[in-house]
MIDOZA-997747 format. One record per atom (N, C-alpha, C, O): residue in one letter; chain; atom name; x, y, z. Coordinates in nm, 3 decimals, decimal comma, m for minus. Atoms other than C-alpha are relative to their C-alpha. Layout:
<pts>
+-----+-------+------+---------+---------+---------+
: res : chain : atom :    east :   north :      up :
+-----+-------+------+---------+---------+---------+
:   A :     A :   CA :       X :       Y :       Z :
...
+-----+-------+------+---------+---------+---------+
</pts>
This chain:
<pts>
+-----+-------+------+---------+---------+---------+
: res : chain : atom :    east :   north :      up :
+-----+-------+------+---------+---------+---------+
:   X :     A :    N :   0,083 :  m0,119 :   0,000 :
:   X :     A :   CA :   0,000 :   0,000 :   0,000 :
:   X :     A :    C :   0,087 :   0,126 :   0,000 :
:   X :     A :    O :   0,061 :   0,229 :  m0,062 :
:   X :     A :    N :  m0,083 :  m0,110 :   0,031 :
:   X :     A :   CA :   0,285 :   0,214 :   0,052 :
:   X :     A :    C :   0,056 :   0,070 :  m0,126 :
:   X :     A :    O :   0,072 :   0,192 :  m0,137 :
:   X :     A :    N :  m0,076 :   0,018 :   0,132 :
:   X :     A :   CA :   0,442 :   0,176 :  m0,294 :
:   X :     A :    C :  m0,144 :   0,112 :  m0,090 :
:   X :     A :    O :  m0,125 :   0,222 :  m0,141 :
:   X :     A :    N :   0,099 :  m0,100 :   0,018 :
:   X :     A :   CA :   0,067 :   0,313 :  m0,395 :
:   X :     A :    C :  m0,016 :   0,160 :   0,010 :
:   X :     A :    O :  m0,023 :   0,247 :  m0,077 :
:   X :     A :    N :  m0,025 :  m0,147 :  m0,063 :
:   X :     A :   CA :   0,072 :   0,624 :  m0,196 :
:   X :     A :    C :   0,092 :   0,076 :  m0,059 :
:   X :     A :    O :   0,058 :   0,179 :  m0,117 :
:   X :     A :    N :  m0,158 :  m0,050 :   0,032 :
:   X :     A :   CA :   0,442 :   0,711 :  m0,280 :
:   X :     A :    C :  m0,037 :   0,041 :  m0,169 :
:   X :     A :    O :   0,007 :   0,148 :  m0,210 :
:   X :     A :    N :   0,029 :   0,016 :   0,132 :
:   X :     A :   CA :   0,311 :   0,668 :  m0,655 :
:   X :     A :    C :  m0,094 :   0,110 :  m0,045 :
:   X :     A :    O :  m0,087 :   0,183 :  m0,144 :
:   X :     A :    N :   0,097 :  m0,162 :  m0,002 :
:   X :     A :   CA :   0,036 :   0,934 :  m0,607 :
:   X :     A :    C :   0,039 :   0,124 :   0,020 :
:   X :     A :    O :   0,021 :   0,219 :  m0,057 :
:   X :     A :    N :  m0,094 :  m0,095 :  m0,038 :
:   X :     A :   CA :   0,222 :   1,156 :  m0,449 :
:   X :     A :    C :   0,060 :   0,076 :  m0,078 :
:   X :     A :    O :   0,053 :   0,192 :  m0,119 :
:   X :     A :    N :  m0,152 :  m0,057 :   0,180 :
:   X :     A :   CA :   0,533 :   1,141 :  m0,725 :
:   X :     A :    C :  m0,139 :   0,083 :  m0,102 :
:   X :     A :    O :  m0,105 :   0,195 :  m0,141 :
:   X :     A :    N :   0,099 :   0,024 :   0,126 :
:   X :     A :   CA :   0,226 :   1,179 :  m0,974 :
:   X :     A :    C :  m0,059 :   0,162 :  m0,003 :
:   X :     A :    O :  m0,062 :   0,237 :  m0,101 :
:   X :     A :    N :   0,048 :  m0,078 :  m0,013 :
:   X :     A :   CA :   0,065 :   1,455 :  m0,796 :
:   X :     A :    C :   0,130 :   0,138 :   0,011 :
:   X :     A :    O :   0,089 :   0,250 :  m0,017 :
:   X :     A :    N :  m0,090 :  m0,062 :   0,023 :
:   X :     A :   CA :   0,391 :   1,644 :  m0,780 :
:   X :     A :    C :   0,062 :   0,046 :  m0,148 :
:   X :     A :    O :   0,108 :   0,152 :  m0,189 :
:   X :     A :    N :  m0,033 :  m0,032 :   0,177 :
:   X :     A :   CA :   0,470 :   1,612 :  m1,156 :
:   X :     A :    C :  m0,075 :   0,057 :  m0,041 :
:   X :     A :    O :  m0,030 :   0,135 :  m0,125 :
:   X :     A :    N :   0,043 :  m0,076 :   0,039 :
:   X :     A :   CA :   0,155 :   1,760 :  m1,211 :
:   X :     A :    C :  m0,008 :   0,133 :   0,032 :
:   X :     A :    O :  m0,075 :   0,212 :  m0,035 :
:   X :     A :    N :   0,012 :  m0,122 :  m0,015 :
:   X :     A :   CA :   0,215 :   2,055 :  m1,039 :
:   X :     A :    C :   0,144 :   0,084 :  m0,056 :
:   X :     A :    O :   0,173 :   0,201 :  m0,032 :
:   X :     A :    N :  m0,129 :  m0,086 :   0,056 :
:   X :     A :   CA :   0,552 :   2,140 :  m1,218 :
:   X :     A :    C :  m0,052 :   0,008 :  m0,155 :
:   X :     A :    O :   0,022 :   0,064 :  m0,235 :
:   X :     A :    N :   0,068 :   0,009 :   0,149 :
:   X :     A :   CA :   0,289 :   2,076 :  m1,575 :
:   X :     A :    C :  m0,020 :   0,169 :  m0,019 :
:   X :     A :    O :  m0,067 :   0,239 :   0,071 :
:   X :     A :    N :   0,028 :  m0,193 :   0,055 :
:   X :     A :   CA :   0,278 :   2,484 :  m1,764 :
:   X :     A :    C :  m0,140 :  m0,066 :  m0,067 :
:   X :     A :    O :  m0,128 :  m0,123 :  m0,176 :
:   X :     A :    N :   0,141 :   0,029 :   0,090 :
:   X :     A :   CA :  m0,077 :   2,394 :  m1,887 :
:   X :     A :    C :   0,011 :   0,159 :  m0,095 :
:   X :     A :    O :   0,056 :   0,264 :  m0,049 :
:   X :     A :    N :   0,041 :  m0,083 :   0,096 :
:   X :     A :   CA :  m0,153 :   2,620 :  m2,198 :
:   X :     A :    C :  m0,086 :   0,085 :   0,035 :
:   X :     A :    O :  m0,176 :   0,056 :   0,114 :
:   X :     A :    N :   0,135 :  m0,077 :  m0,041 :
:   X :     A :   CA :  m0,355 :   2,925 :  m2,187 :
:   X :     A :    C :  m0,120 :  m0,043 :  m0,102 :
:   X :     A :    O :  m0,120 :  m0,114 :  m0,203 :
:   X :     A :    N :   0,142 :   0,047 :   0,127 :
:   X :     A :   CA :  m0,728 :   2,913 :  m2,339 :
:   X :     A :    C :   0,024 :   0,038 :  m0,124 :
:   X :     A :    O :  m0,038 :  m0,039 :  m0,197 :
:   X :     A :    N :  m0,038 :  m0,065 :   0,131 :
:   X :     A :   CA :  m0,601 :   3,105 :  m2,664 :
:   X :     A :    C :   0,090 :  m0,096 :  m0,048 :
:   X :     A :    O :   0,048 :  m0,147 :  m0,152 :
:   X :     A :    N :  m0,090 :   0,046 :   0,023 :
:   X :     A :   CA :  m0,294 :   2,912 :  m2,691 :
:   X :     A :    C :  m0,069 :  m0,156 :  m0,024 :
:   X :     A :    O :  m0,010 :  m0,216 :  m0,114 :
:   X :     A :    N :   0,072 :   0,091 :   0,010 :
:   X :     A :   CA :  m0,546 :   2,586 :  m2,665 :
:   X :     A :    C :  m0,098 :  m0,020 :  m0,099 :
:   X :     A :    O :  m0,093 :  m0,116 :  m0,175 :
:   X :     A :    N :   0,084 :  m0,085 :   0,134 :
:   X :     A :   CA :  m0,809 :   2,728 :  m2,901 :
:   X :     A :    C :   0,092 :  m0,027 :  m0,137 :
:   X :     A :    O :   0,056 :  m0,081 :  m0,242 :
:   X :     A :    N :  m0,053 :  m0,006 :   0,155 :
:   X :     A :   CA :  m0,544 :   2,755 :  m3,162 :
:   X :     A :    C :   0,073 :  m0,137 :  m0,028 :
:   X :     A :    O :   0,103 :  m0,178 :  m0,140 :
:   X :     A :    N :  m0,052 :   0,122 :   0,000 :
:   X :     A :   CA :  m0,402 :   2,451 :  m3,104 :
:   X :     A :    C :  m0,135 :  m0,099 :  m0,095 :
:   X :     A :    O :  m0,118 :  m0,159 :  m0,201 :
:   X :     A :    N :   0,092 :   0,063 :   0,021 :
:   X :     A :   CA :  m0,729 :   2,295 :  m3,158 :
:   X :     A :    C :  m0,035 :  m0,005 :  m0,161 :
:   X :     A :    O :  m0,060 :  m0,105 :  m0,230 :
:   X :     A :    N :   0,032 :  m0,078 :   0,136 :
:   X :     A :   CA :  m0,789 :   2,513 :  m3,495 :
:   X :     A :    C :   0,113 :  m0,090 :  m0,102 :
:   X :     A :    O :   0,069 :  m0,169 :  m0,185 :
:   X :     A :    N :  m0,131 :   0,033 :   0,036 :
:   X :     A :   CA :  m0,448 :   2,403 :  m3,623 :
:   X :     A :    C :  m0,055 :  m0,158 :  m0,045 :
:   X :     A :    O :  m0,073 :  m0,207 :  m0,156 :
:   X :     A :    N :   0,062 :   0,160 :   0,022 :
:   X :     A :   CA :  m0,584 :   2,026 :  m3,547 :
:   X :     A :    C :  m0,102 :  m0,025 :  m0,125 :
:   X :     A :    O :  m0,069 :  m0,069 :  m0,235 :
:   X :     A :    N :   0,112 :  m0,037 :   0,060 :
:   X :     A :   CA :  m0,929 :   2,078 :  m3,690 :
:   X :     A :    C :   0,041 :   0,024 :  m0,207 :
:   X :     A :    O :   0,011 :  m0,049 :  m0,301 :
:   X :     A :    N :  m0,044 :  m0,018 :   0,147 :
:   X :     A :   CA :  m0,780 :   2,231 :  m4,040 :
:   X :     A :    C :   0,099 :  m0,120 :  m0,101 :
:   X :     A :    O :   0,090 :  m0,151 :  m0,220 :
:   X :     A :    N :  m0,101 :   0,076 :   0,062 :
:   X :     A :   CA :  m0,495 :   1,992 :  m4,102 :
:   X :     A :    C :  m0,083 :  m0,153 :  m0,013 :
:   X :     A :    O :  m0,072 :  m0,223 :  m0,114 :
:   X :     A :    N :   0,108 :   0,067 :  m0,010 :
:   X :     A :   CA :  m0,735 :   1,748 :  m4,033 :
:   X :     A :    C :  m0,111 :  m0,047 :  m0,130 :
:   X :     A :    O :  m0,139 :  m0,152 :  m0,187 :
:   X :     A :    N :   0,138 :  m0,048 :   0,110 :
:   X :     A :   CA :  m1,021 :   1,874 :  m4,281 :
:   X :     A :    C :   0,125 :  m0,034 :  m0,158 :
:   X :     A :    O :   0,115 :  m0,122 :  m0,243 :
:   X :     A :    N :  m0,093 :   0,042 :   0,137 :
:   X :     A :   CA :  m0,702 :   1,901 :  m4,564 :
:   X :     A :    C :   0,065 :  m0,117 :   0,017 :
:   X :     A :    O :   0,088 :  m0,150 :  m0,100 :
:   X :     A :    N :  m0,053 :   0,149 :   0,000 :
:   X :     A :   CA :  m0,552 :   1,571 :  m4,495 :
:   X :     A :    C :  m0,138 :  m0,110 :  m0,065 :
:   X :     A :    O :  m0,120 :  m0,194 :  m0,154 :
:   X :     A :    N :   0,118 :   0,087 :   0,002 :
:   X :     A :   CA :  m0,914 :   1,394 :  m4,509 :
:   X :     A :    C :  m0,031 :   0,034 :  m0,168 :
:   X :     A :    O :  m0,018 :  m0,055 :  m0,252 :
:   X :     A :    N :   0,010 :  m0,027 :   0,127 :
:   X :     A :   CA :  m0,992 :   1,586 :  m4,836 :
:   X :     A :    C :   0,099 :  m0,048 :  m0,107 :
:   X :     A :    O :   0,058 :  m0,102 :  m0,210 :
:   X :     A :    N :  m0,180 :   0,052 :   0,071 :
:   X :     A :   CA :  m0,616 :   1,501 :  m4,996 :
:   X :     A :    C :  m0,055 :  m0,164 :  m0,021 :
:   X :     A :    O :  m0,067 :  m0,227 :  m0,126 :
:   X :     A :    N :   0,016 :   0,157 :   0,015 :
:   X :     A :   CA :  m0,709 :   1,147 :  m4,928 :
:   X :     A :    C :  m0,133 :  m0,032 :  m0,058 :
:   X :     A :    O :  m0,159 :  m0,150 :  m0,081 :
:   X :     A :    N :   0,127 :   0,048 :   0,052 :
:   X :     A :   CA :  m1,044 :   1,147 :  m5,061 :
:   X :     A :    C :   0,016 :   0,031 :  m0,181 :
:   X :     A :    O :  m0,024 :  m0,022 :  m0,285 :
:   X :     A :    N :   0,017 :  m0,041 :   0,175 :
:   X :     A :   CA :  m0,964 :   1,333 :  m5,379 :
:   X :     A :    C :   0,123 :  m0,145 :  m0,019 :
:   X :     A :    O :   0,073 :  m0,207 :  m0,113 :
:   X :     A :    N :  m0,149 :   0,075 :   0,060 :
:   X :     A :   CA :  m0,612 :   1,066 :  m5,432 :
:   X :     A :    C :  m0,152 :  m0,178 :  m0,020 :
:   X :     A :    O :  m0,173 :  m0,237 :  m0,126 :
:   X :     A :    N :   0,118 :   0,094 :  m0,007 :
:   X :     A :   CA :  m0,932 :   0,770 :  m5,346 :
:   X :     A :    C :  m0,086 :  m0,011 :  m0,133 :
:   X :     A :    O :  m0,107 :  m0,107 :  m0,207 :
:   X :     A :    N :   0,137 :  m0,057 :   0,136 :
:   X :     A :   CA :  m1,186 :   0,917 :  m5,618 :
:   X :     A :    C :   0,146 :  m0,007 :  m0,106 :
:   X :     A :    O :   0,120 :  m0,024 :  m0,225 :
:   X :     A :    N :  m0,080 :   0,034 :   0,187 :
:   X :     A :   CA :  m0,864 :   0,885 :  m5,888 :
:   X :     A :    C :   0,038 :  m0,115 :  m0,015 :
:   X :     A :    O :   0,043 :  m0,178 :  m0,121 :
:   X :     A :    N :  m0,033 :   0,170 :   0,011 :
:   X :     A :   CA :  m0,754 :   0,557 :  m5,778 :
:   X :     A :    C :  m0,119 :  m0,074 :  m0,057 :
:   X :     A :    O :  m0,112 :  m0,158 :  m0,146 :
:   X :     A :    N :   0,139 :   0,051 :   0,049 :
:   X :     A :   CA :  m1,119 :   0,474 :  m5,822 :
:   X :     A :    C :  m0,014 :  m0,011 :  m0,125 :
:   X :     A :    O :  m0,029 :  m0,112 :  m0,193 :
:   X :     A :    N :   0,000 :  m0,001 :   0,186 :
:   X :     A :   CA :  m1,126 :   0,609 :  m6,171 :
:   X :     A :    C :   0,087 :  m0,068 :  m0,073 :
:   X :     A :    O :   0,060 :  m0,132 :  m0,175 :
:   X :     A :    N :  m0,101 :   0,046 :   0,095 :
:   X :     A :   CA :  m0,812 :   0,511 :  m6,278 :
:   X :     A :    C :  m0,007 :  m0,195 :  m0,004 :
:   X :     A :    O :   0,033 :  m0,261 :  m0,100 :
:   X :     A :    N :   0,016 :   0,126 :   0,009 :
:   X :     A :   CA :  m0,880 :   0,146 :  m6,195 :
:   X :     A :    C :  m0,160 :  m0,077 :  m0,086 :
:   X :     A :    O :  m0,179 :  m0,195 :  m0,116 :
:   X :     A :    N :   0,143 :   0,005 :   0,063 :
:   X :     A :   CA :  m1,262 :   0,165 :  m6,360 :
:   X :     A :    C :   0,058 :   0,015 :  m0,137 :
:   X :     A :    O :  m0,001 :  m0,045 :  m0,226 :
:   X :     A :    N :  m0,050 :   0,011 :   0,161 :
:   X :     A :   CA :  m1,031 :   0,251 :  m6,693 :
:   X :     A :    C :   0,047 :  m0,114 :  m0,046 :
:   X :     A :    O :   0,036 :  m0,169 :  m0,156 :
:   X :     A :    N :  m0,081 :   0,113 :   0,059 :
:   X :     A :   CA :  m0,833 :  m0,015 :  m6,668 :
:   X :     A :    C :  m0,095 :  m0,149 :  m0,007 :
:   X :     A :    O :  m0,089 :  m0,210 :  m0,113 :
:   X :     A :    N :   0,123 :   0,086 :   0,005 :
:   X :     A :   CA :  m1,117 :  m0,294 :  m6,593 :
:   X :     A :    C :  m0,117 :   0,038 :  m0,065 :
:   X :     A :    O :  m0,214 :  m0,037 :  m0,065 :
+-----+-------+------+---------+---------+---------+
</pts>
């Protein structure tokens, strides 16, 4: 049970040396996600829709 405790402790100590982000700095983070996201998904859908075609030519 000790080994427990000691473990919480450490745990709860590491989180208080954590710089958490401000809300702006989180926000844009998020945005950043969100966009690269949206163009990655699109990229792969348009490269999908030619593979599609290009294999409907050949069959």
């Amino acid at each position: 049970m000790k080994k427990i405790i000691q473990f919480w402790k450490e745990c709860m100590g590491e989180l208080r040396k954590v710089v958490w982000p401000s809300r702006s700095e989180a926000v844009a983070s998020v945005k950043v996600v969100l966009v690269s996201t949206i163009v990655i998904a699109l990229l792969l859908g348009l490269l999908d829709l030619a593979f599609t075609e290009a294999l409907r030519l050949i069959f």
